[in-house]
Structure formats: structure tokens, C-alpha cells
MISE-816257 format. One line per 10 residues: their letters; for each residue x, y, z of C-alpha. Coordinates in steps of 0.2 Angstrom, whole numbers, plus 5000, padded with zeros to 4 digits. Last residue first. Layout:
REM residues N
A> X:Y:Z  ...
END
This chain:
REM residues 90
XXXXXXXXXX> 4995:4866:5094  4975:4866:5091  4962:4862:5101  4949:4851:5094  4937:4852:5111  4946:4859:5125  4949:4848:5141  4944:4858:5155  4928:4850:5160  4936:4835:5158
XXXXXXXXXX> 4927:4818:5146  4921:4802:5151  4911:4807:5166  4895:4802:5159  4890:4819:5160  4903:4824:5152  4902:4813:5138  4882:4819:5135  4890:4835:5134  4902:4832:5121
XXXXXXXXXX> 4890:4822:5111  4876:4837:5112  4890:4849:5105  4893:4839:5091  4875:4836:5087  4874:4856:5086  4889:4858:5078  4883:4844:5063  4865:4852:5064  4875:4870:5062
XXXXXXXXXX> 4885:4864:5047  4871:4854:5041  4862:4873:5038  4875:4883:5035  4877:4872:5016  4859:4869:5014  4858:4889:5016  4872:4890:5002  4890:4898:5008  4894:4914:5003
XXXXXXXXXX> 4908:4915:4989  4923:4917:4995  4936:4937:4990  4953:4933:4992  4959:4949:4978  4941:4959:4989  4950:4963:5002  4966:4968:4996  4957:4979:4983  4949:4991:4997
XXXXXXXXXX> 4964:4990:5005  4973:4999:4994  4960:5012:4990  4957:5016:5008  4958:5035:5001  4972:5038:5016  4983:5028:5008  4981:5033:4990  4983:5050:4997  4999:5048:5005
XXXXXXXXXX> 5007:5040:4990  5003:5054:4982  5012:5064:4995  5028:5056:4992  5028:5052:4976  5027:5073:4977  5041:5072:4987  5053:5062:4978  5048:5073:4963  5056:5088:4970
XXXXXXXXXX> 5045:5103:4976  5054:5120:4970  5036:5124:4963  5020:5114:4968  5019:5096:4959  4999:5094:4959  4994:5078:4965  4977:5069:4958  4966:5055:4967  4952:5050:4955
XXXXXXXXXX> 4943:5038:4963  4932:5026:4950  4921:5017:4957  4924:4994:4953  4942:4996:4947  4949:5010:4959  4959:5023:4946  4975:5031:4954  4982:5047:4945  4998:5057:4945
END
């Protein structure tokens, strides 16, 4: 049995040994493949993003930085609790 990665090849190959039954030698190929990192090699490229632009990091962090700026400002005015969390999420 062979397994081929897409992008380098990994050849993973299992020799049946005598009086081995084929249950087992799935078995230990399967093994193999697992160990090799094969699998998730391709599960973390199938959701694979794009980087964001540097305009695009860029207003990101003005716009967290501003944010951050407001919150404090509201604490300081006494409008906001030090324990409140900012955009928590239920």
C-alpha cells in the first residue's frame, strides 16, 4: 500500500509479512500515515486564508487602538466598570 502527499511526495509503503492477515497490515499502514503527519498536513492547509494586506493590519490596529483609547477615556470618566469585559460573548 502507498500514500502520496500532494505538494512532496511521502512514499509510505507496507510490506504484508507471512501469516499476517490484511486486517492487520491496514492496520499498520494506517499507523504509518499517522505517524508521517500526512493527515494533518492536508487538514491544515483544506481552510487555508490568505494573509491579510498591510493596509488591511494596519486600520485594524488604528481601529483597536482607538478603541481601546475610548474605553479608557470612559473609565476615567466613570462611565464604564473596571470589570465589565469589552465585547464578551455568551
Amino acid at each position: 500500500m502507498l500514500s502520496y502527499d500532494l505538494h512532496m511526495i511521502t512514499v509510505i509503503e507496507v510490506k504484508k509479512n507471512t501469516n499476517e492477515s490484511n486486517v492487520n497490515l491496514v492496520r499498520r499502514f494506517s499507523r504509518k500515515v499517522q505517524e508521517s503527519g500526512i493527515i494533518q498536513k492536508v487538514k491544515s492547509k483544506r481552510y487555508n486564508q490568505r494573509s491579510l494586506s498591510k493596509l488591511k493590519t494596519k486600520q485594524a490596529t488604528l481601529k483597536r487602538i482607538a478603541r481601546k483609547e475610548n474605553h479608557q477615556k470612559l473609565f476615567k470618566l466613570g462611565k464604564v466598570d473596571a470589570t465589565s469585559k469589552r465585547g464578551h460573548r455568551k
